[in-house]
C-alpha positions as CSV (number, residue, x, y, z in Angstrom):
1,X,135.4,89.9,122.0
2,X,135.4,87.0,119.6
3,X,132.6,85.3,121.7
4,X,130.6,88.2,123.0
5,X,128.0,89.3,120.4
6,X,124.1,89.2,120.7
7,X,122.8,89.9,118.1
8,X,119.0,91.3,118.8
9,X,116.1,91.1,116.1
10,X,112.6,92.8,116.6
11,X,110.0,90.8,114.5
12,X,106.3,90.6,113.8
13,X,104.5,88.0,111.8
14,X,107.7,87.2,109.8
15,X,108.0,83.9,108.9
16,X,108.0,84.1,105.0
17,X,111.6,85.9,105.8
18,X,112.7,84.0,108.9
19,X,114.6,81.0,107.0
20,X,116.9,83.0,104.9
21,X,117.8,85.5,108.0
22,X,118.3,82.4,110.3
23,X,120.1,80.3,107.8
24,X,122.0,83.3,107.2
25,X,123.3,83.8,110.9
26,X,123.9,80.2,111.1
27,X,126.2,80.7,108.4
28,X,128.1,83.3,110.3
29,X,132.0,82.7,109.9
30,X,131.6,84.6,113.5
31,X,129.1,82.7,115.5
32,X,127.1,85.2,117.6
33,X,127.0,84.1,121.6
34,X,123.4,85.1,121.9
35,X,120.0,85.4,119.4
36,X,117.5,87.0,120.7
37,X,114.4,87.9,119.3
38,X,111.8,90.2,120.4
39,X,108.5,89.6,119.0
40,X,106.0,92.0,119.1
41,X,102.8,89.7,119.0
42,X,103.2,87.4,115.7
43,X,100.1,85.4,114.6
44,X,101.9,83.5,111.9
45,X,104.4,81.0,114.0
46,X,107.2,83.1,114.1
47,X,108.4,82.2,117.4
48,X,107.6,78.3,117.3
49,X,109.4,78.5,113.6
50,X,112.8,80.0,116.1
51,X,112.7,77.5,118.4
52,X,112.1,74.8,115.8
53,X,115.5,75.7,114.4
54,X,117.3,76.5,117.8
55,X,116.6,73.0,118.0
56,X,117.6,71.1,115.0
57,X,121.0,73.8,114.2
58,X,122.0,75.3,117.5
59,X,126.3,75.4,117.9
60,X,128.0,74.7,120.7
61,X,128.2,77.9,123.1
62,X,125.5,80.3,121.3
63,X,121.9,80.7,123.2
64,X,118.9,81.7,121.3
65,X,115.9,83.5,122.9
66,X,112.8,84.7,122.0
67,X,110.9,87.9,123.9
68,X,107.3,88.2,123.9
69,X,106.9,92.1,124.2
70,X,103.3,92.6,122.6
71,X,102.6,95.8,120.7
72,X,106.2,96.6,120.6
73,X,107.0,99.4,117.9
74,X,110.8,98.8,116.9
75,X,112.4,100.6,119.1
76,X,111.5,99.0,122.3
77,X,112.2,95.8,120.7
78,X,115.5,96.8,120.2
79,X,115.7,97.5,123.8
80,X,114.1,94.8,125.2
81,X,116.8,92.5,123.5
82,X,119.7,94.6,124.7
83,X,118.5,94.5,128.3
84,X,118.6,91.2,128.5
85,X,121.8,90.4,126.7
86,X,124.8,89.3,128.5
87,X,127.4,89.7,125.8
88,X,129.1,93.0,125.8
89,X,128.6,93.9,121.9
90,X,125.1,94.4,120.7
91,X,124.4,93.6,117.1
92,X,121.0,94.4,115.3
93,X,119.6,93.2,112.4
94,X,115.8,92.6,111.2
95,X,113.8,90.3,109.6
96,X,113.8,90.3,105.6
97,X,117.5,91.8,105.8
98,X,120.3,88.7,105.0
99,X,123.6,89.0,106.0
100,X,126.3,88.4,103.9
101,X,128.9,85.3,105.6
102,X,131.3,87.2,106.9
103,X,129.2,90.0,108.1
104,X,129.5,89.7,111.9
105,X,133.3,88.8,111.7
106,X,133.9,92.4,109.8
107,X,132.7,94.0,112.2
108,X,134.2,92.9,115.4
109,X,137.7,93.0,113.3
110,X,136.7,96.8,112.9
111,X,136.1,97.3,116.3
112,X,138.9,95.9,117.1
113,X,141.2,97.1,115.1
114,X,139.8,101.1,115.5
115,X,139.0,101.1,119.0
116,X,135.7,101.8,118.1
117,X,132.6,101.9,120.0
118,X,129.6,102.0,117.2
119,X,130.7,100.6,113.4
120,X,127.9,100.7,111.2
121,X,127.3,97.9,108.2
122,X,126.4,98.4,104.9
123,X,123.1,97.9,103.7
124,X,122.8,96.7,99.5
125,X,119.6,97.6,98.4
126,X,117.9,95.5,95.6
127,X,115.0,94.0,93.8
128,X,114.0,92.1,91.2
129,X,110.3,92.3,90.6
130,X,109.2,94.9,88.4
131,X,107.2,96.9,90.9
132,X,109.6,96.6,93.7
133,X,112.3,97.9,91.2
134,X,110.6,100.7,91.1
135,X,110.5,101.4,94.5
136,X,113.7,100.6,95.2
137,X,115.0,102.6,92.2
138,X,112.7,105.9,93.9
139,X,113.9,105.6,97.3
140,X,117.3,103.7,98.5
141,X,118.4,103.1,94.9
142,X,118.7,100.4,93.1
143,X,122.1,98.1,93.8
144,X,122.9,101.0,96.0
145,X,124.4,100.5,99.3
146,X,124.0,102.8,103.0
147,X,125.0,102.7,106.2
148,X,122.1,101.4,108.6
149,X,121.5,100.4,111.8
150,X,120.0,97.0,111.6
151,X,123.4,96.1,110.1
152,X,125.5,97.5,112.8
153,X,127.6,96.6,115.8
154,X,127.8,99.2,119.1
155,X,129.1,98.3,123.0
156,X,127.5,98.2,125.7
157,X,128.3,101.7,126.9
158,X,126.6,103.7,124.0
159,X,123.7,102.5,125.6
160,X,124.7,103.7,129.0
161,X,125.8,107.3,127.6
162,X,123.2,107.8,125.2
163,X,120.5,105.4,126.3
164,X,118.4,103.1,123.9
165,X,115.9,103.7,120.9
166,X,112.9,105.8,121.7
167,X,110.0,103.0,122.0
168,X,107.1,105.5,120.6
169,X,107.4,105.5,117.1
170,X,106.6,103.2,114.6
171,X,109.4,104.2,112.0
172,X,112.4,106.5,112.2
173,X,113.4,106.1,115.7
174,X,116.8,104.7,114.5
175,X,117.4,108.2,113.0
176,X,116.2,110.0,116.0
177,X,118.8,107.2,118.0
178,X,121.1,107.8,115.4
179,X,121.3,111.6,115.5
180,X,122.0,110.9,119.5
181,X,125.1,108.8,118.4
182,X,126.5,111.5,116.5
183,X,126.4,114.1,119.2
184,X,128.1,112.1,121.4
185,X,130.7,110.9,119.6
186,X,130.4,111.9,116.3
187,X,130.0,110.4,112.4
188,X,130.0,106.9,113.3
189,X,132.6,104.5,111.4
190,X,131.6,102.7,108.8
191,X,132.9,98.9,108.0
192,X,132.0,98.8,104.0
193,X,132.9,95.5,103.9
194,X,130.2,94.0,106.5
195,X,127.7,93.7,103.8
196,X,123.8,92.6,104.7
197,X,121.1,92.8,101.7
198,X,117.7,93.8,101.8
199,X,115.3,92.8,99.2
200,X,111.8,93.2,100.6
201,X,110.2,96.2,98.7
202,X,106.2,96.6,98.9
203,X,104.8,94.9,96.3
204,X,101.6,97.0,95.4
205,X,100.4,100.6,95.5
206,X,98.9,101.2,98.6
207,X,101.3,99.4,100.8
208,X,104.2,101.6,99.3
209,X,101.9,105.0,99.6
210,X,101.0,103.7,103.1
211,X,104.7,103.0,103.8
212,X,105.8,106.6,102.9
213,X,102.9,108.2,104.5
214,X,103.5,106.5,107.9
215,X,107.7,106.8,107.4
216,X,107.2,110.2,106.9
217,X,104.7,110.8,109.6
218,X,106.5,109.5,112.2
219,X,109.6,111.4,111.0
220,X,107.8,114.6,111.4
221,X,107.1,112.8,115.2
222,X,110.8,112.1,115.9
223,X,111.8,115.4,114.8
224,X,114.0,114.6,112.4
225,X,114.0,115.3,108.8
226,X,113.0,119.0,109.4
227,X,114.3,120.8,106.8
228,X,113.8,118.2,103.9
229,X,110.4,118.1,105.2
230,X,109.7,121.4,104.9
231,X,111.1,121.5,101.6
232,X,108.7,118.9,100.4
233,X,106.1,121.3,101.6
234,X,106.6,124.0,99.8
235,X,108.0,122.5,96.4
236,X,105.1,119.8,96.2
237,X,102.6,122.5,96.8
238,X,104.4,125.1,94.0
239,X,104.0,121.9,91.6
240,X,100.6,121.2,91.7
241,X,100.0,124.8,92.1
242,X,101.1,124.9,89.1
243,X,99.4,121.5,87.7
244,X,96.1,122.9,88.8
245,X,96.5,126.9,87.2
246,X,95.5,125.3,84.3
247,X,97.9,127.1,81.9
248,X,100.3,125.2,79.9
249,X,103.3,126.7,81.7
250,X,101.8,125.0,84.6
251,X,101.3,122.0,82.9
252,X,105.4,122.2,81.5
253,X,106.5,122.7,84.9
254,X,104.7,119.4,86.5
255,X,105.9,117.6,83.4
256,X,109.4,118.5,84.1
257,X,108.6,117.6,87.8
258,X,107.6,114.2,86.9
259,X,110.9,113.4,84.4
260,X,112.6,114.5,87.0
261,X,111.5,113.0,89.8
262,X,110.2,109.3,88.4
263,X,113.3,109.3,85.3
264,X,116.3,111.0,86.6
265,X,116.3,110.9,90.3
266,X,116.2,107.1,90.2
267,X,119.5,106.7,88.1
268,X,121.0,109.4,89.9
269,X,120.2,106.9,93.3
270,X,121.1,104.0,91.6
271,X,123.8,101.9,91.1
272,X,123.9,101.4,87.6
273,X,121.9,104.0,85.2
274,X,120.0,101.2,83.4
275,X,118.6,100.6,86.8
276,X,115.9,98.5,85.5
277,X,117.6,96.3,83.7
278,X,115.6,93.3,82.1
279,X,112.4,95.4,83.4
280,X,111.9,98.1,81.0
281,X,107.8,98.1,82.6
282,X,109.5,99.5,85.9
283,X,110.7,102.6,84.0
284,X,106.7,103.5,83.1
285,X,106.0,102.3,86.7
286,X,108.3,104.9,88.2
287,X,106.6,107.6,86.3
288,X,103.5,106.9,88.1
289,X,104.6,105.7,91.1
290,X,107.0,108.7,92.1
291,X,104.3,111.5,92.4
292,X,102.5,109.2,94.6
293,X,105.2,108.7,96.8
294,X,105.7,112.2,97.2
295,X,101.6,112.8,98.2
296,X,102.3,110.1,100.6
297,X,105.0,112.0,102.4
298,X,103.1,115.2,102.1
299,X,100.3,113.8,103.1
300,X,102.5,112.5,106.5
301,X,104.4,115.4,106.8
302,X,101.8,117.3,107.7
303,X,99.8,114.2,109.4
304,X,102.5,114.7,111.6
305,X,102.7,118.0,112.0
306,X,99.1,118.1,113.1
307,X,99.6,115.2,115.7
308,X,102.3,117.6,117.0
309,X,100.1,120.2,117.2
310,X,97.5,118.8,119.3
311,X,100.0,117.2,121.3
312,X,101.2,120.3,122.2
313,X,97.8,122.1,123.2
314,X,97.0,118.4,125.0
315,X,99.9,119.5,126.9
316,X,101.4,115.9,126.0
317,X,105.4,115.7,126.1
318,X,107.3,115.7,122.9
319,X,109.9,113.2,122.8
320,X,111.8,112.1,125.8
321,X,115.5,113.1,125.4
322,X,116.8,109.4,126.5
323,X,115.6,105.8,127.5
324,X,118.0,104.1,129.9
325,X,118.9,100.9,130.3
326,X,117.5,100.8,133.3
327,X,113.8,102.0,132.7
């Protein structure tokens, strides 16, 4: 299989992080045979930027593509890209995540060598920014690494057995996909050393809160994530229950919650406990920042759980149980 990967990339309006990703697979110590890009409707020159450097770097025996699918959520343009591939390994990877040289070539070796059928990458999460070290610090962890799918490599017959992503959902439908893989054959393997880095935290308030909100919101959709959701629930309301009794018991326990939550859950994620390093301002950033995170997900946990509801007395379908390759 040494010359039989596509490699498939959803994008919208993504040219500030085009050049490294491209640069990146050009770099490849495996070449993938195919790029193909499915672009959900950019504005900026995302697609004429592709086929500007198709152009000038192309290598012998690779194609590049790019799919207009307008108003594509993720998922479907995942599966866009994997229906028109020819190669029999799909990789994915998005936009704003850069691979690491030897990234590809890892995990075709694995494959190879294990017989396997699905080996997920490794995902290094980092920033440098003293905002966006704080959000990474609060959510992946900062210089902390996880096994993703827009890092991975599967064959073509996952797809046929399990069918593709669900093309609904604006977020989590690589968990919902995910949870699919693991029925079928179960906890994927893992190729630690097929490294890709992601760096592209939101760099103010309201796009992290709006990130978390929607994220959470259309985990509640996927189904996934019940029982952390629910969780979140009922802790978040006992600790501003307790905020808003007024007593200074109450006001002890949300103190705690907020140590906790915005000073020791962040090191605990992290890499390295001095996770800020030479930004000591993302420490009293955290502080504030993780009890706004955790509205945001309250806030879409039970966004979603409405939506459910009234999808239900709508009499609209929850999720369909598979998307084939097919249709």
């Amino acid at each position: 299989m040494s010359h039989d990967v596509a490699v498939v990339v959803p994008i919208l309006n993504e040219a500030d992080s085009l050049p490294q990703l491209l640069a990146a697979l050009k770099a490849q110590t495996h070449r993938p045979k195919e790029l193909i890009f499915s672009d959900a409707g950019s504005t900026d020159g995302s697609a004429a930027l592709i086929e500007q450097w198709w152009r000038k770097e192309r290598w012998e025996g690779g194609a590049c593509q790019v799919l207009a699918v307008p108003g594509a959520m993720p998922g479907a343009g995942r599966n866009a890209g994997v229906r028109v591939a020819s190669s029999e390994w799909i990789a994915f990877i998005d936009a704003g995540i850069e691979p690491e040289p030897a990234w590809l070539e890892r995990l075709c070796e694995y494959a190879r060598k294990h017989h396997s059928p699905a080996v997920f990458g490794m995902c290094r999460f980092s920033a440098d920014a003293t905002f966006e070290r704080a959000v990474c610090a609060l959510s992946h962890g900062q210089g902390s690494s996880h096994a993703v799918i827009p890092a991975s490599l599967f064959h073509r017959r996952v797809f046929d057995e399990i069918g593709l992503f669900p093309e609904h959902l604006r977020a989590a439908e690589d968990l919902l996909w995910r949870k699919r893989l693991v029925t079928r054959y179960g906890e994927p393997d893992i190729c630690t050393g097929a490294l890709v880095h992601y760096t592209h935290f939101p760099s103010s308030w309201w796009r992290a809160v709006r990130k978390w909100e929607l994220a959470e919101h259309q985990s509640v959709l996927a189904g996934v994530r019940s029982r952390q959701q629910m969780l979140s629930l009922i802790g978040l309301s006992l600790v501003y229950g307790a905020l808003f009794s007024g007593t200074a018991v109450g006001g002890g326990i949300f103190g705690l919650y907020v140590i906790v939550r915005g000073v020791l859950d962040p090191v605990r994620r992290s890499q390295k406990r001095v996770w800020w390093g030479r930004r000591p301002a993302a420490l009293v950033v955290a502080l504030g920042l993780a009890p706004a995170l955790d509205l945001a997900k309250f806030v879409g946990v039970v966004h979603g759980l409405v939506s459910r509801l009234f999808a239900r007395v709508g009499g609209v379908g929850s999720t369909p149980e598979k998307f084939r390759i097919g249709g």
